[in-house]
N, C-alpha and C positions, 0 to 999 in steps of 0.2 A: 504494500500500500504506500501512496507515495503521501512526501507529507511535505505542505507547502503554508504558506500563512501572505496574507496581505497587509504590506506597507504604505502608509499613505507618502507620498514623494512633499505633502507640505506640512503637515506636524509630525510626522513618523510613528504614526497610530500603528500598531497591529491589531487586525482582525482575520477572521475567516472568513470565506469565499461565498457569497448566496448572489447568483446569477440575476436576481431583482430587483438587489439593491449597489444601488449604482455611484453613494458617494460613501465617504470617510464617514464612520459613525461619531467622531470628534469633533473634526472640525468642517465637515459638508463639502473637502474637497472632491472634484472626480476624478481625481487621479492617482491611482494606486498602482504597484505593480508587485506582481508572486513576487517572493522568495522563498531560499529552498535551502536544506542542507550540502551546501556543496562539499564540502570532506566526506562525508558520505559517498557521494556520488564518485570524486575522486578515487577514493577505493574500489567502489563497487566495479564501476565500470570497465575496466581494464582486463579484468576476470566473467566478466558475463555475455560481455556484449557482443563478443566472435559467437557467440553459441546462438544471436537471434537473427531473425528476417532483417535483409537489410531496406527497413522504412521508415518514417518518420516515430512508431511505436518502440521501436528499441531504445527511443530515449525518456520512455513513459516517468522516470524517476525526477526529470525535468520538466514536465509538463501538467498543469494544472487541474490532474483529475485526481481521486482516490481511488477509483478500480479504473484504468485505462480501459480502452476499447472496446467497451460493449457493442461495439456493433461493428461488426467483420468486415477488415480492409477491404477493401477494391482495388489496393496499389496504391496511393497515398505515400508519398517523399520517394525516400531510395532513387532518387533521379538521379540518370549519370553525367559525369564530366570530365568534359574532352576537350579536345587541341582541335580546333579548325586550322587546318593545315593552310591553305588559301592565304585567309587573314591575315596569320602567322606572318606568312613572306612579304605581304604586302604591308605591313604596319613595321614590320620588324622586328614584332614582339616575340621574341623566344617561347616567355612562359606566359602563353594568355590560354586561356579555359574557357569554357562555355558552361557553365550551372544550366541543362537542359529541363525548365520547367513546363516545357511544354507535351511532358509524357504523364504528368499526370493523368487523372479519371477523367478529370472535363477539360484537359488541356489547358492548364495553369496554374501558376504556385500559388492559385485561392483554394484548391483545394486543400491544401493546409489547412488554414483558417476554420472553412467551412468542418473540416473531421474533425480537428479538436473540438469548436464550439458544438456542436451537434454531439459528439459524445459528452463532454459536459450539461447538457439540457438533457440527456437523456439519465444521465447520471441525478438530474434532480429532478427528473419524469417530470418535466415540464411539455406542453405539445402546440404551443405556436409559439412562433420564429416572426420578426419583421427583421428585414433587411434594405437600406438603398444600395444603389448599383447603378454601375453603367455599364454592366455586363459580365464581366468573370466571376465576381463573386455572388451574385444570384444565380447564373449557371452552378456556380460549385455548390450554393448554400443548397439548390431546389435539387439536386442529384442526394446529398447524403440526407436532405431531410424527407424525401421521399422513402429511402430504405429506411430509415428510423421510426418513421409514422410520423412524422411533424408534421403540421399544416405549415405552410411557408408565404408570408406577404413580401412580396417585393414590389418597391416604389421605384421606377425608371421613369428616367427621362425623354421626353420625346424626341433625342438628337441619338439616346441608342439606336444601331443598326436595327431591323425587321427582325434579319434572322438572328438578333440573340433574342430578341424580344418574343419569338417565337422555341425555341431554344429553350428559357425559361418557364412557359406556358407549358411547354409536352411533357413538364415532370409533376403536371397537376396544382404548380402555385399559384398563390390569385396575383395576378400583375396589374400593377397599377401604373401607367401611363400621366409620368408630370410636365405639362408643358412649363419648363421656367428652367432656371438652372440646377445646378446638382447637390451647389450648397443648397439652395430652398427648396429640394426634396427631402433634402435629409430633416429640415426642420419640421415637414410636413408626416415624413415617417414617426420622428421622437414623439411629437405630438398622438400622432394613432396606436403607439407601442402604449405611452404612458395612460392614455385615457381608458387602453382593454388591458393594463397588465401582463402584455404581453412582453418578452425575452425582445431585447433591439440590439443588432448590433453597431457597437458606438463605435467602431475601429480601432485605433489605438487607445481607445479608454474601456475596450472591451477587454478584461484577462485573457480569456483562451486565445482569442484574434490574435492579442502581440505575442502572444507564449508561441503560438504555433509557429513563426515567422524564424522560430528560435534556432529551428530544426534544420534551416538552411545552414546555419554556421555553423554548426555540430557533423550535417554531410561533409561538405567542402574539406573541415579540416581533417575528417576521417580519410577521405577521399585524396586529399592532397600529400598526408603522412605515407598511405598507401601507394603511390605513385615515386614516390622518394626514396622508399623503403624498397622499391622493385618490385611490389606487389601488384594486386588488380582490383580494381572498384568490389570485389566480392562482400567487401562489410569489414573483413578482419587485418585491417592496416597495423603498422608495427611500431607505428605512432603515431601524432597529431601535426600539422600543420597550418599558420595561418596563412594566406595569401601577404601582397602589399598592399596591392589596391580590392574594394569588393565595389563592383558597379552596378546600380541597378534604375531605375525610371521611376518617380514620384510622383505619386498626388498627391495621397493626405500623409503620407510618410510610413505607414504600418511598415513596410516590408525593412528599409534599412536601421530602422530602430528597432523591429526585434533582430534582426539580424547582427546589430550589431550588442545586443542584451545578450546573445548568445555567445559572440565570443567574448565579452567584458566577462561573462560564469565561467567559461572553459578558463579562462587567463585566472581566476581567483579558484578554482580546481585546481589550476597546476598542471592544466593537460596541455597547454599554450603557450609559447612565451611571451607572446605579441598580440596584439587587437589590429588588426589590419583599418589603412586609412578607406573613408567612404566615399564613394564616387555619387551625390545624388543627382540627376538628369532629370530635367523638365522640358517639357512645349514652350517654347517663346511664346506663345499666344496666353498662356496661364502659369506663369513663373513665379508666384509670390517667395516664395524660398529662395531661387537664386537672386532674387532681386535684393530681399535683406541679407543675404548672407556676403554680396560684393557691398553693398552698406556699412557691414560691420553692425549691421541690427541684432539688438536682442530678441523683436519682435515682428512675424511679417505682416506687410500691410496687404487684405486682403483685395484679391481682383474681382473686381464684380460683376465683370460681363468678362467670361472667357472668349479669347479667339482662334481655337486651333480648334480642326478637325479630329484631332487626336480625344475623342470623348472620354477614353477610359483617365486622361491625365487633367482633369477640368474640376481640380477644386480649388475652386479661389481663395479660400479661408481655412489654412492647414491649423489657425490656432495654435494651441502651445506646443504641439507636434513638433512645428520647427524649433521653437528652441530650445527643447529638448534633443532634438538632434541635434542641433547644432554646439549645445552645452557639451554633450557626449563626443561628439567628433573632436573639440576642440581640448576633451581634457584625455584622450587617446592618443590618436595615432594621425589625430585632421584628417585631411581629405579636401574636398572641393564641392561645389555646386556650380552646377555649370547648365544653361539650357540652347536648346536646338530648334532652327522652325521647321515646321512642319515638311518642305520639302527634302531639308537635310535629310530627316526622319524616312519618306519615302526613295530616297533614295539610297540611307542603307540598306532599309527592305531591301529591294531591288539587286543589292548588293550581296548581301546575303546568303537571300535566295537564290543569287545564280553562280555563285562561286563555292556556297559551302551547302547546298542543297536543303536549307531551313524553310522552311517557311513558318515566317514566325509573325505576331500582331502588329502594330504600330506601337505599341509603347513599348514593345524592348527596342523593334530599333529607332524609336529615342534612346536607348542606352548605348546600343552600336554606331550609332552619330555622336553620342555624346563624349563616347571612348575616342573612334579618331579625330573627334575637335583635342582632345586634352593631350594626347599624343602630338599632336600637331604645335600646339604650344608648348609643349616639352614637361611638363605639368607631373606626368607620368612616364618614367625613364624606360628606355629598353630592353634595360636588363633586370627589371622587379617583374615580380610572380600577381598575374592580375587572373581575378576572375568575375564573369560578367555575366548578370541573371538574367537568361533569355527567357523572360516571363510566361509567355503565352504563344500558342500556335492561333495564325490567323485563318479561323476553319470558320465558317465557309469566307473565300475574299471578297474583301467588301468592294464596290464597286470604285468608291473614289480611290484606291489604291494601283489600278492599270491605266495606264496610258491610252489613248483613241487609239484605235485603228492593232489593239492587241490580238484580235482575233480575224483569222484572214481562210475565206470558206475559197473550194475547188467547187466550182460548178459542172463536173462533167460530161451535162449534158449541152455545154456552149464548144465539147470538143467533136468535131467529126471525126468521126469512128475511121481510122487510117487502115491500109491494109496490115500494116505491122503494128499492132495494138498497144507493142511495148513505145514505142514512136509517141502517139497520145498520152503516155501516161508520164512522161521525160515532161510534155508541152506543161503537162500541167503543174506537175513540180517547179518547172522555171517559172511558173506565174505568180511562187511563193516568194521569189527573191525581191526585197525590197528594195526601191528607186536609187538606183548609183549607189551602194554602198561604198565609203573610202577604202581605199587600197591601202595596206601597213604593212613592211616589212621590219620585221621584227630581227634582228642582226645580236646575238651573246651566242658564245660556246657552252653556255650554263644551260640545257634540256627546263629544267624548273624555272629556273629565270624568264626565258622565253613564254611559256608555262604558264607563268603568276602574270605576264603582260597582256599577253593573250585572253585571259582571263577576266581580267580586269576592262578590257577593253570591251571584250563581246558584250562581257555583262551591263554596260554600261551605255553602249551607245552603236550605230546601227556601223559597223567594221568588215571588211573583210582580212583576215589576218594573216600570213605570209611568216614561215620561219626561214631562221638561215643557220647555220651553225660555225658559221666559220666565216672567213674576209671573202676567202674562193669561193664560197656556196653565195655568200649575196652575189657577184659581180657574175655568178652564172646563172642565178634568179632574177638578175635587173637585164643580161641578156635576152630572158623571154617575156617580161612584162613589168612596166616600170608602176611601180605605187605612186599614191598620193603623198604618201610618208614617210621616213625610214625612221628608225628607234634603234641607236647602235649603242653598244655593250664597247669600251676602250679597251678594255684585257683583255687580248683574245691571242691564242698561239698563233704561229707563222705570220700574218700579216695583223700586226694590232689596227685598235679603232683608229688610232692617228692617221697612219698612212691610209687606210683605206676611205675615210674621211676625205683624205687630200687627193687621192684619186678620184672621188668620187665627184669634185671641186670641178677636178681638168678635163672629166669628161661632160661634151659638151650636152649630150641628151640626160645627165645626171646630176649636172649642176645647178638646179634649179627646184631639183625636189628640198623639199625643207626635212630637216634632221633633228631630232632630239637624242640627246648624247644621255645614254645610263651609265653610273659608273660605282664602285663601290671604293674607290682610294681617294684618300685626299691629293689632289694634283699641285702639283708646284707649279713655280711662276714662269719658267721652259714650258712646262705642259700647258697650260692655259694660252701663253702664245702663239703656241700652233694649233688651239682649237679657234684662236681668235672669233672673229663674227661669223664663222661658216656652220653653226649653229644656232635652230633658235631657244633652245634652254637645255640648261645641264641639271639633273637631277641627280640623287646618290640613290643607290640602289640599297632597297631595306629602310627607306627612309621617307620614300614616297607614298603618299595617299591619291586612293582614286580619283579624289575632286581636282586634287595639282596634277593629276596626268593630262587629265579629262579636259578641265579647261583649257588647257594652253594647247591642247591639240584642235579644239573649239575655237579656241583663237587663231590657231595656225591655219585652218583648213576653210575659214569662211572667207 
């Protein structure tokens, strides 16, 4: 049985836990949070925990129930985490991770939230639930509150998508449709929770809510010890690990203030030696956080009318949230607040998805835009251990996410039927190829290098790509079709990028294509000489991001 007790965070009341009552029995604050025996826990854990399921349940001696899990997993945590190889090469980051929360039950690390809370309510046979949402957590709350027997109210917004709002409806809960913002449903929920007596959850003033958030930091450093250790994600790691950085996308702040609760426990355990720094990421269009946190605010001021598409990230009034994180970040290990617009955001999607094969929501990648903004300003070095919580899978895609003209139909009844049928069916294929695609030859002796450009290119903009692997393989590739571009690599055996550069100068049908020089050394003032102006931008290779490739080839090509 686990045994936990509540502290009030503004007179340091102890009490115990009852799911109804919602402030300090002292002093009427609402903000309390578990605490637990952790020497205990330090003990225990080392000797028991190889022998359980590796889920969010194996850390039940941390989490705010008395009898855990009355009501039988679904798969709930145990998400794994890995190296996006792609990214890796393209950012430069040695040790960067992916936290995959998108294999949960409903596809999101709300399923957390939703199993502890719901095992909790059932732990005090309680049977309705209100919740607001803008989507994953009323998908996750109406899934486990369905197999528990809870009745489930969910208050949404009229800017949530159809199909989560339909989503929610097919697990039997009563949805309520709020036209106004997300802060004024939430007031509109507390008000119908407190008037029937009904369980609400408050989000980070809800116990189970932030306790579950805990379990993220409890994987990871399992997961990361494991990986150090030479072992494998199986659960039984040979020690703990914290990252440097932990990145994640914010609204009202739940996820990296339990997350970061969770390794502030592991670090006073003794399992830890470190609290890793917090990466929070917002929507430019509803930023109140980063907005005080580059203020040097203790408090943020809230937005009132959000402007981003990004609905799951659209609370304008995080309240003490922030500075509570921000208190925490600041007496650890820091970190940043940084936010992104809404395009940046769909175009890591995009990035993403076509390079590392995710398909993930809009508000992580707000965190995968928000990672190579921070990277970009050097904020986060290339040799620290980061990892980054790909929140949610975006199942079904929503339509503002694809560009016009994404989908391209064969008619083949506009082909007359040839005598050689396979003849027709070549025609119709070519009618897939879109309008002048740029030509790129891609020029390094590095297979992966070529690879990661390649890569970055298709996935980004409308290319046709071109390898070479040597000086002689381009100048016998530019004898059969000259490109739009060239992208040359300077280290290369037999004829480096120099000479071949300066060949490429004196011939006269080649002197005219524009060049962008990759390079991975720092060049001295001889070298730069003779690259003089016969290129138009030198990049370092490992060092470039898809936006500086992208545009300046944008630039170069119109």
């Amino acid at each position: 049985m686990t045994t936990f007790w509540l502290e009030c965070l503004d007179c340091g009341h102890k009490n115990t836990y009852l799911p109804l009552e919602n402030a300090c029995t002292s002093c009427g604050s609402q903000w309390r949070e578990a605490r637990y025996d952790l020497q205990r826990v330090a003990r225990l854990w080392p000797g028991v925990l190889k022998d359980r399921p590796f889920d969010l349940w194996r850390y039940h001696e941390l989490l705010p129930l008395k009898n855990p899990s009355r009501i039988p997993s679904i798969g709930e945590g145990g998400t794994p985490l890995y190296q996006p190889l792609q990214l890796r090469m393209m950012l430069g980051l040695d040790y960067l991770f992916i936290k995959d929360e998108r294999q949960g039950p409903t596809r999101s690390f709300k399923d957390r939230q939703a199993s502890v809370s719901v095992n909790s309510l059932r732990e005090f046979e309680l049977d309705q639930a209100v919740v607001c949402s803008t989507g994953n957590v009323a998908i996750a709350y109406s899934s486990f509150c369905a197999r528990a027997g809870i009745r489930l109210w969910a208050f949404l917004t009229s800017l949530v998508p159809g199909e989560k709002m339909r989503e929610v409806a097919v697990y039997g809960t009563e949805v309520i449709k709020v036209t106004g913002t997300y802060d004024q449903a939430k007031l509109l929920a507390a008000q119908f929770a407190e008037e029937r007596h009904y369980y609400l959850d408050r989000g980070v003033r809800s116990i189970p809510a932030l306790e579950s958030m805990k379990t993220v930091a409890f994987e990871i450093a399992e997961q990361l010890g494991s990986r150090q250790a030479g072992g494998s994600d199986s659960g039984k790691p040979a020690r703990w690990r914290s990252p440097d950085w932990y990145i994640q996308a914010v609204s009202g702040g739940i996820g990296p203030l339990g997350v970061l609760k969770g390794f502030i426990e592991l670090k006073e355990a003794g399992l830890v030696d470190r609290i890793p720094a917090v990466a929070a990421i917002q929507a430019e269009g509803c930023a109140p956080m980063v907005a005080a946190w580059k203020q040097d605010l203790d408090h943020a001021v809230p937005v009132a009318e959000p402007a981003t598409h990004i609905i799951t990230l659209t609370t304008g009034d995080p309240g003490r949230a922030y500075s509570l994180l921000r208190e925490r970040m600041l007496q650890n290990s820091g970190g940043a607040m940084e936010s992104v617009s809404d395009e940046e955001a769909v175009r890591a999607l995009h990035m993403v998805a076509k390079m590392e094969g995710l398909s993930i929501e809009p508000a992580a990648a707000v965190a995968f835009a928000g990672l190579f903004k921070l990277i970009r300003e050097g904020v986060i070095r290339h040799d620290q251990t980061v990892v980054l919580n790909c929140s949610g899978h975006t199942l079904p895609v929503e339509s503002k996410l694809l560009p016009s003209g994404w989908l391209q139909d064969i008619e083949l009844g506009s082909f007359e039927l040839p005598e050689r049928p396979r003849d027709g069916l070549i025609a119709a294929l070519r009618s897939l190829d879109r309008d002048h695609p740029s030509k790129v030859l891609v020029i390094d002796d590095q297979k992966e290098a070529r690879r990661l450009i390649r890569r970055v290119m298709e996935a980004q903009g409308n290319f046709e790509v071109f390898e070479a692997g040597s000086a002689l393989e381009a100048l016998d590739a530019l004898n059969q079709e000259l490109p739009d571009l060239i992208i040359l690599d300077l280290m290369m055996p037999e004829m480096d990028g120099f000479e071949l550069l300066e060949n490429l100068k004196r011939i006269e049908k080649t002197q005219e294509i524009p060049i962008i020089v990759v390079t991975a050394k720092e060049l001295s003032a001889e070298e730069w000489s003779r690259i003089g102006d016969q290129v138009e931008i030198l990049l370092t290779k490992g060092d470039f991001l898809s936006d500086d490739l992208l545009d300046e080839i944008a630039k170069i090509l119109t």
